[in-house]
C-alpha positions as CSV (number, residue, x, y, z in Angstrom):
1,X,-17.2,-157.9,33.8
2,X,-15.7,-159.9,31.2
3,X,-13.0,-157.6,29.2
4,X,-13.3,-158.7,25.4
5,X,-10.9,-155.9,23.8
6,X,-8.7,-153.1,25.5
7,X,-7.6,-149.9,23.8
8,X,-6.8,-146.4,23.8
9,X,-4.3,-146.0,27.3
10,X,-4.6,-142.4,28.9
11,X,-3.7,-141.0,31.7
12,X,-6.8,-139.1,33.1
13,X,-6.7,-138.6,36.8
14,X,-9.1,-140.2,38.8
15,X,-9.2,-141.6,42.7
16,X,-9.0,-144.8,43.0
17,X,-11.8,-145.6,45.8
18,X,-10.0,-148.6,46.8
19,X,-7.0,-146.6,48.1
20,X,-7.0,-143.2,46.7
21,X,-4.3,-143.7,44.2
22,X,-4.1,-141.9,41.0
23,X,-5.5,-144.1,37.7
24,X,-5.1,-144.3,34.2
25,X,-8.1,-144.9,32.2
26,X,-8.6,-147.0,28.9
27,X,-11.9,-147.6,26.6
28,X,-12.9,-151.3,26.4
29,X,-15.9,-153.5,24.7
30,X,-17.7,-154.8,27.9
31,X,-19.6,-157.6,27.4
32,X,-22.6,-158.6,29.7
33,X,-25.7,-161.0,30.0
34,X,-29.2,-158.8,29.4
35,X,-32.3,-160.7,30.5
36,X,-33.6,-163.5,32.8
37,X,-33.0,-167.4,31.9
38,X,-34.5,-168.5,28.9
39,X,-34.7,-164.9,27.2
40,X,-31.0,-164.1,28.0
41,X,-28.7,-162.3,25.5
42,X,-24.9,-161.1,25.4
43,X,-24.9,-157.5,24.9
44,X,-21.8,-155.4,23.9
45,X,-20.9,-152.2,25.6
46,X,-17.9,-149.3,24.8
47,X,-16.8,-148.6,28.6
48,X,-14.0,-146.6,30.2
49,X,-12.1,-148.7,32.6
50,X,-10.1,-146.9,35.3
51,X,-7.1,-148.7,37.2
52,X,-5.0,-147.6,40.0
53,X,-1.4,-147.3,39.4
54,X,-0.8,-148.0,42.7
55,X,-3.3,-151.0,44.1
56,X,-4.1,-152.2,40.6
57,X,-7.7,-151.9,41.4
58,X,-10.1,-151.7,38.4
59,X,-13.5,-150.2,38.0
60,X,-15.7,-148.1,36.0
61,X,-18.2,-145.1,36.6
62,X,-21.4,-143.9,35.8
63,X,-20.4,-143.2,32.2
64,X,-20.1,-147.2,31.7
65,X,-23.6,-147.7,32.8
66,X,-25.0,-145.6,30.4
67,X,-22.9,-147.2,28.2
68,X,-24.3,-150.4,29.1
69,X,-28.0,-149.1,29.1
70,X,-28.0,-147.4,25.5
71,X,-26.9,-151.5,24.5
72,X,-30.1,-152.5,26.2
73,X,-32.4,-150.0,24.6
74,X,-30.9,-150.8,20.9
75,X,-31.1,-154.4,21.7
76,X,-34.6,-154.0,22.6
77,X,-35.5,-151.6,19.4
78,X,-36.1,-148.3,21.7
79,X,-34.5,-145.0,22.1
80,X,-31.6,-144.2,23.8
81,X,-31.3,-141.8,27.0
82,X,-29.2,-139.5,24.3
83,X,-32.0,-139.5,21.4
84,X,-34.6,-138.8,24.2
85,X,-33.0,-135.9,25.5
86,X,-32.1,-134.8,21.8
87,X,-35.9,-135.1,21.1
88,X,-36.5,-131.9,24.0
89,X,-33.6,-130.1,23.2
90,X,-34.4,-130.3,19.4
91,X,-37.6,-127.4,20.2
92,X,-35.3,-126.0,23.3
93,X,-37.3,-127.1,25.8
94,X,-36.8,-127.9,29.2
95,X,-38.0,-130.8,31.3
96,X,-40.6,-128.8,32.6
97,X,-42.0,-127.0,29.4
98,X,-41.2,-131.2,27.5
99,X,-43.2,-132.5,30.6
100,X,-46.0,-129.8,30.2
101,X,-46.9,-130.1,26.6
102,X,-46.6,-133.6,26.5
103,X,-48.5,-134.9,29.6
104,X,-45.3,-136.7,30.9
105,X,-44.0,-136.6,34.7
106,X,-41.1,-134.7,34.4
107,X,-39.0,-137.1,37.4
108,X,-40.4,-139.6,34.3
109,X,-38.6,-137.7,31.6
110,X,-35.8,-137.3,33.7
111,X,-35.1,-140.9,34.6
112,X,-35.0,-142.0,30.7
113,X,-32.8,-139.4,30.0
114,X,-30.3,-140.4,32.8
115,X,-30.9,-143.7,31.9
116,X,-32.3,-145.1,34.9
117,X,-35.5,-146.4,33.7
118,X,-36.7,-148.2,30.4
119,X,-39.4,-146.4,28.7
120,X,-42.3,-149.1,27.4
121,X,-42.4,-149.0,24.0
122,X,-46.1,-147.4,24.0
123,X,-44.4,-144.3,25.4
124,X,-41.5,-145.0,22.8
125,X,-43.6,-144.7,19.8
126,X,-45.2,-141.5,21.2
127,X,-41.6,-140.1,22.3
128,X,-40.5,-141.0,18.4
129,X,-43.9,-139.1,17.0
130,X,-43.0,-136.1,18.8
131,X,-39.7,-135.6,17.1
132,X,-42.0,-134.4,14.2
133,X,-41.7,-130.9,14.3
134,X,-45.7,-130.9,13.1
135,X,-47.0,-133.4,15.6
136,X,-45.1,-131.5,18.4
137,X,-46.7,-128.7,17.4
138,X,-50.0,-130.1,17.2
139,X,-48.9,-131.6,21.2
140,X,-48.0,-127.8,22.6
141,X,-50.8,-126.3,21.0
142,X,-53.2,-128.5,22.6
143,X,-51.4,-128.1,26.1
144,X,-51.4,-124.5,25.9
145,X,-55.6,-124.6,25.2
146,X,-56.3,-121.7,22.8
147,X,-56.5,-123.5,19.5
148,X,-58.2,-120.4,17.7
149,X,-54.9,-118.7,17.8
150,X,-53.0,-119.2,15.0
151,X,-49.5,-118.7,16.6
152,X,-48.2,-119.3,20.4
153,X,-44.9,-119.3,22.3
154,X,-44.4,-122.1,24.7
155,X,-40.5,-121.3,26.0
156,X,-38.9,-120.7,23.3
157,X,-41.2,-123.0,21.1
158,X,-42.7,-121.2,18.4
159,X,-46.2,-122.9,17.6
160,X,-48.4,-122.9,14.7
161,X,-52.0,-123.9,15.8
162,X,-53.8,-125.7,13.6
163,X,-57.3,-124.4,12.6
164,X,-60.2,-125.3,11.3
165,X,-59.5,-123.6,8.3
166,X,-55.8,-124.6,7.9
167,X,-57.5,-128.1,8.0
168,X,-60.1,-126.9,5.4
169,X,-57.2,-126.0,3.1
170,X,-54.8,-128.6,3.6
171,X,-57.6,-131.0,2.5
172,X,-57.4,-129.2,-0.8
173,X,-53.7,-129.4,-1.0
174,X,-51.9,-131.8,-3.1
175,X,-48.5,-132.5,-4.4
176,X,-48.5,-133.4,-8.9
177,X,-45.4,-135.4,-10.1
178,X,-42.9,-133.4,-12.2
């Protein structure tokens, strides 16, 4: 890990693994390589940094890898564990009811939002559609199957089912300028 810029000392207590000291913990911009030889790129990463007080031995958690994989997914133009889980818990879903109305594994769902897996950016685009409130009610309402009904609950997901005659008269709605 190169260490571009220390800051912000504390004294939060963690055990050293090395030889279960106490530590002090500071954030730091981490920078790392992302990618294999010709498509390589330095990436940029806020990270806490813990060191022993005792053995002087330096590492960092889980919290830094996550760190390190939001960089990725920005670099590469898709969304971030955080704005994936935001994107459930926006309608107060959970994994299962997300993973029910949208056709995606839930271990799938689960792995983005931990940050252990890249989604492709086909499911990317489809994860950024469904943070329309419209669209994911169009989603639910076609993974619950009755589409006559005009409303529905899914968990605590109130949906508005789109009928043929809300099409009918949305076709004659339109907005005038002022």
């Amino acid at each position: 890990m190169k260490k571009i810029k220390p800051s912000l000392v504390s004294d939060v207590v963690e055990v050293c693994p090395s030889c279960g000291g106490e530590t002090t913990s500071r954030s730091e911009v981490d920078s790392f390589t992302y990618g294999a030889s010709s498509d390589q790129v330095q990436l940029t990463a806020s990270v806490i940094v813990y060191a022993c007080k005792v053995c002087t031995f330096e590492f960092t958690g889980p919290d830094a890898e996550l760190s390190r994989h939001e960089a990725v997914c920005r670099h590469l133009g898709l969304l971030t564990p955080t704005e994936i889980r935001g994107i459930r818990e926006q309608f107060e879903m959970s994994r299962a009811q997300f993973a029910a109305a949208t056709k995606l594994g839930e271990a799938t769902i689960a792995r983005w939002e931990r940050g252990t897996s890249l989604q492709n950016p086909a499911y990317d685009v489809y994860l950024r559609l469904l943070r329309n409130p419209t669209i994911m009610a169009t989603v639910v309402s076609e993974a619950t199957g009755a589409k006559d009904a005009p409303l529905s609950e899914f968990g605590r997901f109130r949906v508005l089912r789109v009928t043929e005659t809300m099409r009918s008269h949305s076709k004659s709605f339109s907005l005038r300028t002022a």
